[in-house]
C-alpha positions in Angstrom: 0.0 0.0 0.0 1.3 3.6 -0.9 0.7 5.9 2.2 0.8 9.9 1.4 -0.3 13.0 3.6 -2.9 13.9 1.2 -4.7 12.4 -1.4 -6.8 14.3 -3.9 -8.8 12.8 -6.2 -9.6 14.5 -9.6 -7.6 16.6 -11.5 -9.4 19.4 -12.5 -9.3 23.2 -11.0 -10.3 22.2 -7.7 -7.9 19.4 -7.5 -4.9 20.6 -9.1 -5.1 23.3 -7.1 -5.4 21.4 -3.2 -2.6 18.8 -4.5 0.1 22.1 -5.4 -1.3 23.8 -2.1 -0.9 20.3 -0.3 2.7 20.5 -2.0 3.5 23.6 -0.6 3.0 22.9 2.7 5.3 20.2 2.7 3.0 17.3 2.6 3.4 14.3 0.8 0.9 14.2 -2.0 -0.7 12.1 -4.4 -3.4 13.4 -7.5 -6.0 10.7 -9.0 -7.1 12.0 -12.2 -9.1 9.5 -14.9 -9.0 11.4 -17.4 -7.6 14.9 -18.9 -6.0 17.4 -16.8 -7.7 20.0 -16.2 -11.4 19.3 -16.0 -14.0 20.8 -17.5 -12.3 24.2 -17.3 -9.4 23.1 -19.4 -11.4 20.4 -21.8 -14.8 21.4 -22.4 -15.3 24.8 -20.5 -13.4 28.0 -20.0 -10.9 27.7 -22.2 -12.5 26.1 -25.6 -15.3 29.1 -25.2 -12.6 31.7 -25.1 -10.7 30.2 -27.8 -14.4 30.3 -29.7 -14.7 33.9 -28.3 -11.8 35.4 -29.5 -12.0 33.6 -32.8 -15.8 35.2 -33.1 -14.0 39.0 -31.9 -12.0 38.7 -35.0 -14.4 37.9 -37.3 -16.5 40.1 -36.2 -13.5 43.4 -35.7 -12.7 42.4 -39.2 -16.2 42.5 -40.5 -16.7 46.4 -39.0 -13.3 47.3 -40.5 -14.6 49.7 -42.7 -15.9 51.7 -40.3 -12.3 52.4 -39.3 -11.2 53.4 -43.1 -9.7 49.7 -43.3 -11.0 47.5 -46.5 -10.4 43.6 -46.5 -11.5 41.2 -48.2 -14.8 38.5 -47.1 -13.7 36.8 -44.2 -15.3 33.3 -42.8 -15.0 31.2 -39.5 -13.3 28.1 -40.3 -14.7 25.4 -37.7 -12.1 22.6 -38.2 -9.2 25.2 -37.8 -10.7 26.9 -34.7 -10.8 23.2 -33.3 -7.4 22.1 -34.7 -5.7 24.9 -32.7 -8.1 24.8 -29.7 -7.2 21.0 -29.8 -3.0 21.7 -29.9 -3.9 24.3 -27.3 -5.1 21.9 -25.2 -1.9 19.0 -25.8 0.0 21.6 -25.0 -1.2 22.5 -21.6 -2.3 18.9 -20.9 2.2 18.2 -20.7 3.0 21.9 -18.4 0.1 20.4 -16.3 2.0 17.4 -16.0 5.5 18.9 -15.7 4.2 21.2 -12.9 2.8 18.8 -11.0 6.3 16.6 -11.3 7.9 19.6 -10.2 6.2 20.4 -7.2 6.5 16.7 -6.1 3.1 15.4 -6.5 2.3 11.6 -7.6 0.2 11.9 -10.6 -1.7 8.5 -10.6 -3.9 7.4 -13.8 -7.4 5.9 -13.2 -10.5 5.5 -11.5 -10.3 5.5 -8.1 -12.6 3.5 -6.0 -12.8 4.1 -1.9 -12.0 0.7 -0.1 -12.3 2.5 3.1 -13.0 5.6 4.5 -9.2 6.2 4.1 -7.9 3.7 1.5 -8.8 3.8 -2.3 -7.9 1.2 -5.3 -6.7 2.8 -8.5 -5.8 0.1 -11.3 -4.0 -2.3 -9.7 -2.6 -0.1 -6.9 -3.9 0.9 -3.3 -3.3 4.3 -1.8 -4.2 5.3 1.6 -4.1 8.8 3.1 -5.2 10.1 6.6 -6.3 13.4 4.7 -8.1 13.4 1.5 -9.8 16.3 -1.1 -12.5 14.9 -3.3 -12.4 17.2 -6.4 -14.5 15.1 -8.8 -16.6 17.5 -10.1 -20.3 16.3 -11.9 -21.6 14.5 -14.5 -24.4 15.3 -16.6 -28.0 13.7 -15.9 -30.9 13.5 -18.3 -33.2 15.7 -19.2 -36.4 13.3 -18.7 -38.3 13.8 -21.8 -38.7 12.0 -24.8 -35.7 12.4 -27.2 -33.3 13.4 -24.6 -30.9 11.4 -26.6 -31.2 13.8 -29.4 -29.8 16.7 -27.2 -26.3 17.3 -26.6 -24.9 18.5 -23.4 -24.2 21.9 -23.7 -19.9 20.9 -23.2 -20.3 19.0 -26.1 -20.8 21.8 -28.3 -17.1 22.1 -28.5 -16.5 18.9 -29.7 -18.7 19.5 -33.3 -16.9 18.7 -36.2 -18.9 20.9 -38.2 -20.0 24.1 -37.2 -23.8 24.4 -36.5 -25.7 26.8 -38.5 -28.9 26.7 -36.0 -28.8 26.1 -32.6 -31.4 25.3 -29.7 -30.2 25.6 -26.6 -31.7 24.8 -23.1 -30.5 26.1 -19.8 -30.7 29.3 -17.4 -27.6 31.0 -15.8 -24.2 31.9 -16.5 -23.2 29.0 -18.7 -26.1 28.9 -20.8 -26.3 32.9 -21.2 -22.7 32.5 -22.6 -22.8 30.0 -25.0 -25.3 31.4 -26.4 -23.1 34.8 -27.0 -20.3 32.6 -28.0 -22.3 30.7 -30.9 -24.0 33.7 -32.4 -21.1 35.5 -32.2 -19.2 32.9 -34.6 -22.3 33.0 -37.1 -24.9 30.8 -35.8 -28.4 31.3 -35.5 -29.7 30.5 -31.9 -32.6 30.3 -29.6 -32.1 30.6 -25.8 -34.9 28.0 -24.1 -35.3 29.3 -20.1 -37.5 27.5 -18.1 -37.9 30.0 -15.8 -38.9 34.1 -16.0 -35.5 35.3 -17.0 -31.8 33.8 -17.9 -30.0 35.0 -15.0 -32.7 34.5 -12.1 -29.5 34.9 -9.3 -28.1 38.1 -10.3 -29.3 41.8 -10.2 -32.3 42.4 -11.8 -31.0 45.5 -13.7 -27.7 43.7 -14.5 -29.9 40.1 -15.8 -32.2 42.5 -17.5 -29.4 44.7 -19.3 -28.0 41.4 -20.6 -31.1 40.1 -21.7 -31.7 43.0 -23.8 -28.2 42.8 -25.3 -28.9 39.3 -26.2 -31.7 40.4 -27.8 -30.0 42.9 -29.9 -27.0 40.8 -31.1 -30.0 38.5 -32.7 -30.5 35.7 -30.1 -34.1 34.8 -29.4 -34.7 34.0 -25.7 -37.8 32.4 -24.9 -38.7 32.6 -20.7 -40.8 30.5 -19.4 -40.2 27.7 -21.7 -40.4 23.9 -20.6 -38.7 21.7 -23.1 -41.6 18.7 -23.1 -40.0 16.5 -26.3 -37.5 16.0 -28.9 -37.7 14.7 -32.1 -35.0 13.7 -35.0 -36.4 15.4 -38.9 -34.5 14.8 -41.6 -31.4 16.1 -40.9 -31.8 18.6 -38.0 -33.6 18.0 -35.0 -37.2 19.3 -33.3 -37.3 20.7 -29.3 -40.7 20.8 -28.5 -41.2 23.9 -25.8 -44.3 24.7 -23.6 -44.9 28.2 -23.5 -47.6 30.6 -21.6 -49.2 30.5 -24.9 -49.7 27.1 -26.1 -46.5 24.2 -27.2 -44.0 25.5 -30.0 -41.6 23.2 -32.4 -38.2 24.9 -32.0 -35.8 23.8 -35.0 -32.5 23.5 -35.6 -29.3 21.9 -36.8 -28.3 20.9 -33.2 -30.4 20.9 -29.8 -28.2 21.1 -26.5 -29.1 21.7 -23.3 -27.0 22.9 -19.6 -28.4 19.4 -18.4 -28.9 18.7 -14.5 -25.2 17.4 -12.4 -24.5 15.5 -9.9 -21.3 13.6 -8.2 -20.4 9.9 -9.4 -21.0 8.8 -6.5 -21.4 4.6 -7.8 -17.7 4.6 -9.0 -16.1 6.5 -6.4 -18.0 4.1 -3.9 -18.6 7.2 -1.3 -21.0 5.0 0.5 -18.5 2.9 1.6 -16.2 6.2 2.9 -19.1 7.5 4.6 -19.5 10.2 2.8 -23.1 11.7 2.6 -24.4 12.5 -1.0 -27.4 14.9 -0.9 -29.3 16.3 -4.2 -26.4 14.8 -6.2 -23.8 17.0 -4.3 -21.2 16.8 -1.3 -22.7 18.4 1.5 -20.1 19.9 3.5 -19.8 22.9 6.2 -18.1 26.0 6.4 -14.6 24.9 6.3 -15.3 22.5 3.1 -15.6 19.0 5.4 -17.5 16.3 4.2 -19.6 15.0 7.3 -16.4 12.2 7.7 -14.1 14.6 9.5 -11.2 13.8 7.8 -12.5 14.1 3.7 -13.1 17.1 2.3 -14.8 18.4 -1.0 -14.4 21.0 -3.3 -15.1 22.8 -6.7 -18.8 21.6 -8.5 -19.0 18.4 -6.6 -19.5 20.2 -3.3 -22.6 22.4 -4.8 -23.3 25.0 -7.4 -20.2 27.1 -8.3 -19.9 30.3 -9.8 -16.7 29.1 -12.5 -12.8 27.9 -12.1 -12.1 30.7 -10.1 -14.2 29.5 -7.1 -12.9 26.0 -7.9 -9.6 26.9 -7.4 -10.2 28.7 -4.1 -11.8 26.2 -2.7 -9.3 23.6 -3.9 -6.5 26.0 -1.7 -8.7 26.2 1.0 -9.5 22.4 1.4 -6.2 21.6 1.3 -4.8 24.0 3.6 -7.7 22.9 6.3 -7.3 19.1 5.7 -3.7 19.3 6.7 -3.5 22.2 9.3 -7.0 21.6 10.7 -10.3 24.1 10.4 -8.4 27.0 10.6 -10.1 28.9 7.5 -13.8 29.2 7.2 -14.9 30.2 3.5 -15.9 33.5 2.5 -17.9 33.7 -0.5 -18.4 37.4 -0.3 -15.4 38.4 -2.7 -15.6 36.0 -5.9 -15.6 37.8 -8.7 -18.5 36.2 -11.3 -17.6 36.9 -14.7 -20.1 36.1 -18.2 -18.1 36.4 -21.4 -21.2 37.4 -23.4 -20.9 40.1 -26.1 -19.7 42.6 -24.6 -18.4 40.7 -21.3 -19.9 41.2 -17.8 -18.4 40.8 -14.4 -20.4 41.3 -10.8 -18.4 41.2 -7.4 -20.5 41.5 -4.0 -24.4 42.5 -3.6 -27.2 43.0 -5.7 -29.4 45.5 -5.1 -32.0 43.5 -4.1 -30.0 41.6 -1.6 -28.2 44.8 0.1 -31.5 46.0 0.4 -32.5 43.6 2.1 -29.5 43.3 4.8 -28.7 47.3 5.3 -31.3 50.0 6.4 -30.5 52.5 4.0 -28.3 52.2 0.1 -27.5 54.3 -2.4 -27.7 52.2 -6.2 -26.9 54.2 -9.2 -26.7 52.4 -12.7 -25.0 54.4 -15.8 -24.3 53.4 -19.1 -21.1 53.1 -20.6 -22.2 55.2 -24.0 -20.6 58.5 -22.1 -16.8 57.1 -21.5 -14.6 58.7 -24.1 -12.8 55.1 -24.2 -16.5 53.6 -25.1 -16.7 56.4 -28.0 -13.5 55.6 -29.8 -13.7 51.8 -29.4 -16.9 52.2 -30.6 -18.4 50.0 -27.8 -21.1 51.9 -26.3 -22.7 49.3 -25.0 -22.8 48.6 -21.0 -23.5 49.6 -17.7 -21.9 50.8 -14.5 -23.8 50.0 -11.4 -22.6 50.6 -7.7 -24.2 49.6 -4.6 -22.7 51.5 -1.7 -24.1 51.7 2.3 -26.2 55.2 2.5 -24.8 56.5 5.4 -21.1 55.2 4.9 -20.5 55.5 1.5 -19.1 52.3 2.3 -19.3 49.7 -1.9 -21.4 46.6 -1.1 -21.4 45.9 -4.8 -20.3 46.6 -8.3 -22.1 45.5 -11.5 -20.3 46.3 -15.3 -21.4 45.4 -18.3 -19.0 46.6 -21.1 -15.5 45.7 -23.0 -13.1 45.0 -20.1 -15.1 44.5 -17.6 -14.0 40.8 -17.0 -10.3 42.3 -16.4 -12.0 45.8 -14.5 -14.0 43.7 -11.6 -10.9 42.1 -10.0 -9.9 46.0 -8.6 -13.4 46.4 -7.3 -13.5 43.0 -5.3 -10.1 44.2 -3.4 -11.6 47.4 -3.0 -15.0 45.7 -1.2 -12.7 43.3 0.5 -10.9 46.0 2.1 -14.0 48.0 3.0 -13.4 50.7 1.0 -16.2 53.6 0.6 -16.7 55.8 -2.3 -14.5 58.6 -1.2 -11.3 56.3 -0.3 -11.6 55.4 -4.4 -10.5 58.8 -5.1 -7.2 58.0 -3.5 -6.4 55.6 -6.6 -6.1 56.9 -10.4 -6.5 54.8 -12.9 -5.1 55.0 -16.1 -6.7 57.8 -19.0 -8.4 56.3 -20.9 -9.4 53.0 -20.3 -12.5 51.7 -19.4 -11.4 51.0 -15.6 -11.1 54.4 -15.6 -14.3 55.5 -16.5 -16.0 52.3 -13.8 -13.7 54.0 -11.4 -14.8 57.5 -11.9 -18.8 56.5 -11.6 -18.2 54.5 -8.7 -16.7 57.1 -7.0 -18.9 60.1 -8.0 -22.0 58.7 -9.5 -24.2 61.4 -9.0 -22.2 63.9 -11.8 -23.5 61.0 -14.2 -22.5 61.5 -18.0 -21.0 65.0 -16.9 -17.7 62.9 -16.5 -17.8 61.4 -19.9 -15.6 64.0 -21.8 -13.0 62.4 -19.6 -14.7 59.5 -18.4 
């Protein structure tokens, strides 16, 4: 039997990151990964929709070239390129992932592992035991439970498409669904956004959801609320998503139907019954320090509930680690993750809605400006966007920050520090940002929101 400090099994964003953090602190540790490096983030998630993203920004900053004085010739996406490259992308990290982890020390061991006991588990041929352990074995997808759901892709598969689909149906509500839908239409094809419920990003601001709806809108998506996929059915070549609507059932087609299907842990393989550990919903229940209810496994990234992307994976992976081995030491706090949606144009959120601080503080101030005023906006002709700051009423004190517009995926990271360090409107006067950028315009309306598009000739 192999003995190690910690074992962490599954090698995705979560794990990857408790087995280098494990390393770190001098333990002796060993990674169980099945498959590809990486996880979903690497393979099928983050970075295959930004390598589709910035292939659709090209196409589309060549297309508007003119307006710049600049002629070129008819461009067109070519899928089996984009995938070639995306693919070598991918080889290429898969070996650094492996060469890092070699580096730090950490036993990479290929295969499925299965628990024999709550602190021993069979990989292949081999049995490792550790008296600390991180599951990071993210979800699988589920089924749909309607006829044909073996006509609908899951929505990660839409990066493994040989060819290119011209329509698209896709089901799902929240984040992921919101920006595949961007992602597709950006790159050419014509899609229709299926949410069940009353509006695509149910969680979020309502102003925020409700600015992004409208820009989906605009950039030619057709999102249907309140839509219940009932059926699926195969026609010729394309395919048929029946939808219930409030006014009567409607035959949605399309070249490909995929939907953000329902998650949950393998639990079978993994044989978590036999560790003990509790499976609720599908997920790994676990308490405020990430611990499974056996005291000595812990869980993080999707498989211990809904996550808001890698970024949160990989915090919790640090975090599980760092409490496995030095005990409960560092209770999470989930009040500074930045969410980011790469939708056309991006959007980024750290903090409270306005709903929620209203909620927990007496008095707020919430002011919402769009981005068609900042002379950066003007001359990269991308008016399109909003500021929105939640501050305490009586402090000035930020409880939230809300952009839509170009940068704002790379802007939000300087307001999370500023919320994490309590900072109120007037301390953001201390910092000047660069002239002119975006973060500088965000900048100057969170700190004086009331001038409003006064600021934009320097804005």
């Amino acid at each position: 039997m192999e003995r190690y400090d910690l074992l962490v099994i599954g090698g995705g964003a979560a794990g990857l990151a408790a087995a280098r953090e494990g390393a770190l602190l001098g333990a002796r540790v060993a990674l169980v990964e099945q498959g590809f490096l990486g996880g979903t983030c690497l393979n099928r998630g983050d970075l295959p929709k930004l390598w589709l993203r910035r292939a659709a920004l090209f196409l589309r900053a060549v297309q508007q070239a003119g307006d710049l004085g600049i002629t070129v010739p008819e461009v067109a996406l070519d899928w089996p390129a984009v995938l070639r490259q995306q693919h070598q992308l991918l080889q290429r990290l898969q070996a650094e992932k492996e060469a890092e982890l070699r580096a730090a020390g950490i036993t990479l061991v290929r295969g499925t592992a299965t628990f024999q006991s709550p602190t021993a588990v069979k990989v292949g041929e081999r049995l490792l035991s550790a008296d600390r352990i991180v599951l990071a074995v993210g979800t699988v997808p589920g089924r749909l439970e309607i006829p044909g759901d073996d006509l609908i892709l899951d929505i990660a598969d839409l990066y493994d498409l040989h060819d290119f689909p011209s329509s698209l149906v896709l089901v799902g509500q929240g984040p992921y669904a919101l920006e595949t839908a961007h992602l597709f239409r950006g790159a050419g094809a014509h899609v229709t956004l299926v949410v069940p419920g009353a509006a695509p990003l149910p969680d979020e601001d309502r102003a925020f959801g409700e600015e992004l709806l409208r820009l989906s809108r605009a950039r030619g998506i057709r999102v249907l609320t309140h839509a219940v996929p009932i059926g699926a059915e195969a026609l010729d070549h394309d395919r048929v998503l029946r939808v219930r609507l409030p006014a009567g059932e409607e035959p949605l087609g399309a070249h490909v139907l995929a939907a953000e299907r329902p998650r949950q842990v393998p639990a079978e393989p993994l044989g978590l019954a036999v560790a003990g550990v509790e499976v609720r919903d599908g997920r790994i229940p676990v308490n405020g320090f990430l611990q499974t209810t056996v005291p000595h496994i812990y869980a993080a990234g999707a498989a211990d509930g809904p996550a808001h992307g890698t970024g949160l994976a990989l915090y919790e992976g640090r975090l599980a680690a760092r409490n496995a081995l030095r005990g409960n030491t560092e209770p999470v706090d989930y009040r500074y993750v930045c969410r980011v949606l790469f939708t056309d144009p991006p959007a980024a959120a750290v903090g409270l809605s306005e709903e929620a601080a209203r909620a927990a503080f007496h008095e707020i101030e919430a002011t919402a400006l769009p981005v068609s005023y900042l002379g950066r906006a003007l001359v990269d002709q991308a008016r399109e966007g909003l500021v929105k700051v939640i501050a305490e009423a009586r402090t000035g004190r930020l409880l939230g920050v809300w952009l839509i517009g170009e940068s704002a995926d790379e802007v939000i990271t300087a307001f999370a520090a500023a919320l994490r360090a309590g900072w109120t409107r007037d301390e953001l006067l201390a910092v000047v940002p660069p002239y002119p950028t975006m973060s500088a315009g965000a900048w100057a309306y969170a700190t004086a929101p009331a001038l409003g598009h006064a600021l934009a000739c320097c804005g």
